[in-house]
Wavefront OBJ file of the C-alpha trace (Angstrom):
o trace
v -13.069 2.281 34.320
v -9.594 2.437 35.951
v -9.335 2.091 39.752
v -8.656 5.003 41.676
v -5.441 4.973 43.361
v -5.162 3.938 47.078
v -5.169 6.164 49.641
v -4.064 4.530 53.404
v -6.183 5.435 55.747
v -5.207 5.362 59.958
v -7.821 6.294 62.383
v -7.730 5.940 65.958
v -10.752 5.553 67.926
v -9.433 6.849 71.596
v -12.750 5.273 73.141
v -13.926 6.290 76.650
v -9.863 8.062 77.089
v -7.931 11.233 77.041
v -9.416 14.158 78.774
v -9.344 17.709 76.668
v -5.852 18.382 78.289
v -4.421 14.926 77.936
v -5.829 15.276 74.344
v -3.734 18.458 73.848
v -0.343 16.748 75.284
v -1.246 13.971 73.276
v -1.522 16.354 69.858
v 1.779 18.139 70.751
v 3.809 15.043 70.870
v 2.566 12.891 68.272
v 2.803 16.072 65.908
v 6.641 16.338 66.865
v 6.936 12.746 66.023
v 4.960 11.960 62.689
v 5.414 14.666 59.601
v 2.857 13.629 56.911
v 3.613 11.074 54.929
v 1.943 11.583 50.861
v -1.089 9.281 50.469
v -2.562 8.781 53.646
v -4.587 10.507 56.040
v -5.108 10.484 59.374
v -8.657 10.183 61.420
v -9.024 10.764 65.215
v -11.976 10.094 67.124
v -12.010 11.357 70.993
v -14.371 11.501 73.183
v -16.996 14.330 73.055
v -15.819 16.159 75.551
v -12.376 16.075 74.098
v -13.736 16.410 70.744
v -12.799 20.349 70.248
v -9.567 20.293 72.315
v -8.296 17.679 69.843
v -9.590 19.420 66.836
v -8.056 22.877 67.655
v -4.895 20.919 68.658
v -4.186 19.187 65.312
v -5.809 22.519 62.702
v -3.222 22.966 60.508
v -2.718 19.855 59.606
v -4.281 19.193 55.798
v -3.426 15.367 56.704
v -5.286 14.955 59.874
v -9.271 15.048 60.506
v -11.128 14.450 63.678
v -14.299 13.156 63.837
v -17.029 12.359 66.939
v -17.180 8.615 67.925
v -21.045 8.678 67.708
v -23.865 11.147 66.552
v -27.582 11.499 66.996
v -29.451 12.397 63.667
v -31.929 15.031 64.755
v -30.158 18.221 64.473
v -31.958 19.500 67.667
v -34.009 19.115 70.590
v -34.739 17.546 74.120
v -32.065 14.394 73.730
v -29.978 14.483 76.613
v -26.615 13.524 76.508
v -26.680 12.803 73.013
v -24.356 15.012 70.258
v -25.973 15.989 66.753
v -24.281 16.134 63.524
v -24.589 20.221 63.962
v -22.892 20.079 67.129
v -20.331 17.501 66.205
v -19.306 20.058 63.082
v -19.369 23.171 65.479
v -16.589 21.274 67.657
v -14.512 20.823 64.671
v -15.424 17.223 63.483
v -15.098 16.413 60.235
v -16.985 13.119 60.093
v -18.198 10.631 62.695
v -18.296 6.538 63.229
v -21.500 4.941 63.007
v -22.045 1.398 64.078
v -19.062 0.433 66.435
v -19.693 -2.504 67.366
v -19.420 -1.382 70.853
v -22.138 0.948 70.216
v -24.458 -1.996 68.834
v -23.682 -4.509 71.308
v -23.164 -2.677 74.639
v -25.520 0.417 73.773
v -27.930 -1.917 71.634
v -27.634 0.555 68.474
v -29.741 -1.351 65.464
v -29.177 -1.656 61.871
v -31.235 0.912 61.234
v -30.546 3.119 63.240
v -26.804 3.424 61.546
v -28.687 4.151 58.851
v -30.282 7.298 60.320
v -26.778 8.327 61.436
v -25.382 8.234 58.218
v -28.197 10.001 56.156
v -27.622 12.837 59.104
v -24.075 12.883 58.206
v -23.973 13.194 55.009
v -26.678 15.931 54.979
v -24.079 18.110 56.535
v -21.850 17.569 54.178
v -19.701 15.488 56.839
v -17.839 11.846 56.733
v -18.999 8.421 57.857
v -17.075 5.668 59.168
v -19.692 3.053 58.952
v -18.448 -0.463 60.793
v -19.284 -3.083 60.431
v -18.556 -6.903 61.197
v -19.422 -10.471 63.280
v -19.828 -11.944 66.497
v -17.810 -15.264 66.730
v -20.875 -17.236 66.810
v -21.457 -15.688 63.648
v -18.030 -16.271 62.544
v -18.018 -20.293 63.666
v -22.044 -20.059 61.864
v -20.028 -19.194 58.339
v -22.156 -16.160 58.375
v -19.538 -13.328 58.404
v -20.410 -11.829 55.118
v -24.056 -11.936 55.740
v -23.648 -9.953 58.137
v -21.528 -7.342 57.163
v -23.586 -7.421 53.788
v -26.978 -6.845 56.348
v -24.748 -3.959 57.818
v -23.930 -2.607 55.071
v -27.524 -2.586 53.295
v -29.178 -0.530 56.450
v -26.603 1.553 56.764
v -25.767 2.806 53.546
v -29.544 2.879 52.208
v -30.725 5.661 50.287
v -26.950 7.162 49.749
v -27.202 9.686 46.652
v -24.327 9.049 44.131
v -22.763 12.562 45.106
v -22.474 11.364 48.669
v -20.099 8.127 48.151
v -17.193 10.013 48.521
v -17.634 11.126 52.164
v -18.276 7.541 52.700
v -15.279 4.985 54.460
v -16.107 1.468 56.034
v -14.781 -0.460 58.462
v -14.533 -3.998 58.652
v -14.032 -4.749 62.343
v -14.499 -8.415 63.659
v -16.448 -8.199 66.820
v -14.294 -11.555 68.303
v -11.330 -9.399 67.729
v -11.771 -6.096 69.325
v -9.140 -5.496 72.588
v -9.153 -9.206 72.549
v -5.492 -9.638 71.546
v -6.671 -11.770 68.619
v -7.275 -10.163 65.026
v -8.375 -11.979 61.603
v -5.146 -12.939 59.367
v -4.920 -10.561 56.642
v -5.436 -13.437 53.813
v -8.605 -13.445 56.419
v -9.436 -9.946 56.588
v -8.724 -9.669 52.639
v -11.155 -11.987 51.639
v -14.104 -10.377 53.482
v -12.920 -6.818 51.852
v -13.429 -7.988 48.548
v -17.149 -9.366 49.900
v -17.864 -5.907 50.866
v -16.455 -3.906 48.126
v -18.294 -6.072 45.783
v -21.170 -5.141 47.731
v -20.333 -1.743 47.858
v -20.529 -1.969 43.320
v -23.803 -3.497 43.714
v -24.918 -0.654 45.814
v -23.506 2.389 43.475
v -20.320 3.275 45.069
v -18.054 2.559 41.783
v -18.969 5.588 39.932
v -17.365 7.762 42.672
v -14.107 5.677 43.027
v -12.656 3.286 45.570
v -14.178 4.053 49.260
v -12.014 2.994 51.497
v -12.441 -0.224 53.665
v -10.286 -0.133 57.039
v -9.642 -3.430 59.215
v -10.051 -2.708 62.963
v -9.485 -5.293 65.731
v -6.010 -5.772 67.736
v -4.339 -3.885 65.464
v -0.839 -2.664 66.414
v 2.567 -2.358 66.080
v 3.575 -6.001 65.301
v 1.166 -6.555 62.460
v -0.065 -3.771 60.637
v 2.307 -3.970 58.067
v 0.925 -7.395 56.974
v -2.660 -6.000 57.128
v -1.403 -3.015 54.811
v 0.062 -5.161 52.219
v -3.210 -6.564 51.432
v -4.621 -4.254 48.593
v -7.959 -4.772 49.815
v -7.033 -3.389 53.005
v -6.842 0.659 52.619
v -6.012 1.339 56.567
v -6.789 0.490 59.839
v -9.269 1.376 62.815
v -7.011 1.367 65.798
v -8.455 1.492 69.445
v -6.100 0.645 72.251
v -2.784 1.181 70.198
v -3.484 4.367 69.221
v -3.626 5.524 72.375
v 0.099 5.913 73.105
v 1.564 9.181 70.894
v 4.967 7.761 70.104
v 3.747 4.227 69.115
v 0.633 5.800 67.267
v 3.488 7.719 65.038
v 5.204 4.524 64.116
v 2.021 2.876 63.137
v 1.219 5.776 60.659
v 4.484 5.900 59.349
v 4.489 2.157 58.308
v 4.977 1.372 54.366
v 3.193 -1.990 53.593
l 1 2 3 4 5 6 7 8 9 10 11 12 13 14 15 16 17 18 19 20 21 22 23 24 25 26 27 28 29 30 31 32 33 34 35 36 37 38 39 40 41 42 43 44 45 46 47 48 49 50 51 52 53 54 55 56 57 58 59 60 61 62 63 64 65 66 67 68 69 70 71 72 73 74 75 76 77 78 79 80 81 82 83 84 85 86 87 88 89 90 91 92 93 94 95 96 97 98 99 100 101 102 103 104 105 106 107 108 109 110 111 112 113 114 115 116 117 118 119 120 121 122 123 124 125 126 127 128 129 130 131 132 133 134 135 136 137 138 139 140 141 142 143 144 145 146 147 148 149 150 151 152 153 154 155 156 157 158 159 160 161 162 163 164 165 166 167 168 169 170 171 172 173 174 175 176 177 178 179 180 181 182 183 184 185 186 187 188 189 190 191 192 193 194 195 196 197 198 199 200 201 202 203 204 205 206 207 208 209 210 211 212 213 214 215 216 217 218 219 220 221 222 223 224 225 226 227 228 229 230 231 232 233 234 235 236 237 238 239 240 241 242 243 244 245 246 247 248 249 250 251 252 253 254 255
């Protein structure tokens, strides 16, 4: 069966940033400064509270999505401070991310756990951005795949074939997240092609190529590289993605 063509993918994970009105500036500027471009679309994860502002900001848009940096997978109930998949959708969101690793190793989120998330997800009929990726002890251990292949396995468990395409991973090296230092993309290639050959052994072929980001230190200077690996499909971008102007010229950049 031939491959489905590439799609780039650019999301930008704003993190713990950009009130509802900075959110709003933020949307008016970068959409003065980056038309779409064919073949790629555009994620955006703020913060819940900036979750609707953001998504009202950018409607219009066929190229751009939002999504809700993390979700809860009961639909309802006595969970304080927590955001369902129900409540993610009524603020606009299109999808969420599951499994940052700053939500496994700060807030202690578990394998399976990322699991739950997804299911809930996908039972709405909404996207997943499931991450995954190593520690550098696990890096130095020559266990990187194992782990990612681990990640993978929980999170993606029990995914019906019809669901694969509201799927998207992303491959984000814990070692290299706001740390200045990212994997090379010969580096980053090779552990693609470990997890889309994981992804076949799982059933994800028959509904095309999901699409496996790199995140970690990503920015301006060496995207570009990253892109022109055809195992990379896009790029999970925290602190760059932050600025509107330099956030256009990342999505605007041809591999």
């Amino acid at each position: 069966m031939p491959e489905a063509a590439r799609t780039l993918v650019f999301a930008a994970n704003w993190k713990m940033h950009l009130a509802p009105d900075e959110a709003r500036s933020f949307a008016g500027i970068f959409l003065a400064s980056a038309p779409p471009v064919s073949g790629r679309t555009l994620w955006f994860f703020p913060s819940a509270v900036s979750l609707e502002a953001a998504s009202t900001a950018f409607q219009g848009r066929a190229d751009i999505r939002t999504g809700a940096q993390d979700v809860y997978w009961e639909p309802k109930g006595a969970f304080t401070g927590a955001t369902s998949t129900t409540l993610a959708r009524g603020a606009g969101a299109s999808g969420a991310l599951v499994g940052h690793s700053e939500r496994r190793h700060v807030f202690g989120e578990t394998d399976a756990e990322t699991g739950k998330k997804v299911r809930a997800l996908l039972a709405q009929g909404l996207w997943a951005m499931l991450c995954v990726g190593e520690t550098l002890a696990e890096r130095d251990a020559g266990t990187t795949l194992d782990v990612c292949i681990r990640q993978l396995r929980a999170g993606l468990e029990g995914i019906a074939a019809e669901a694969w395409p509201q799927v998207m991973i992303a491959y984000e090296p814990v070692w290299a997240i706001g740390t200045g230092r990212n994997a090379t993309p010969g580096d980053a290639a090779t552990v693609h092609r470990g997890i889309r050959d994981e992804l076949d052994r799982l059933g994800a072929r028959p509904a095309g190529r999901v699409p496996v980001l790199y995140g970690g230190s990503v920015n301006q200077g060496n995207v570009a590289s990253l892109l022109a690996e055809r195992e990379i499909d896009g790029v999970l971008v925290g602190g760059a993605s932050l600025d509107p102007v330099g956030w256009a010229r990342i999505v605007a950049t041809m591999p």
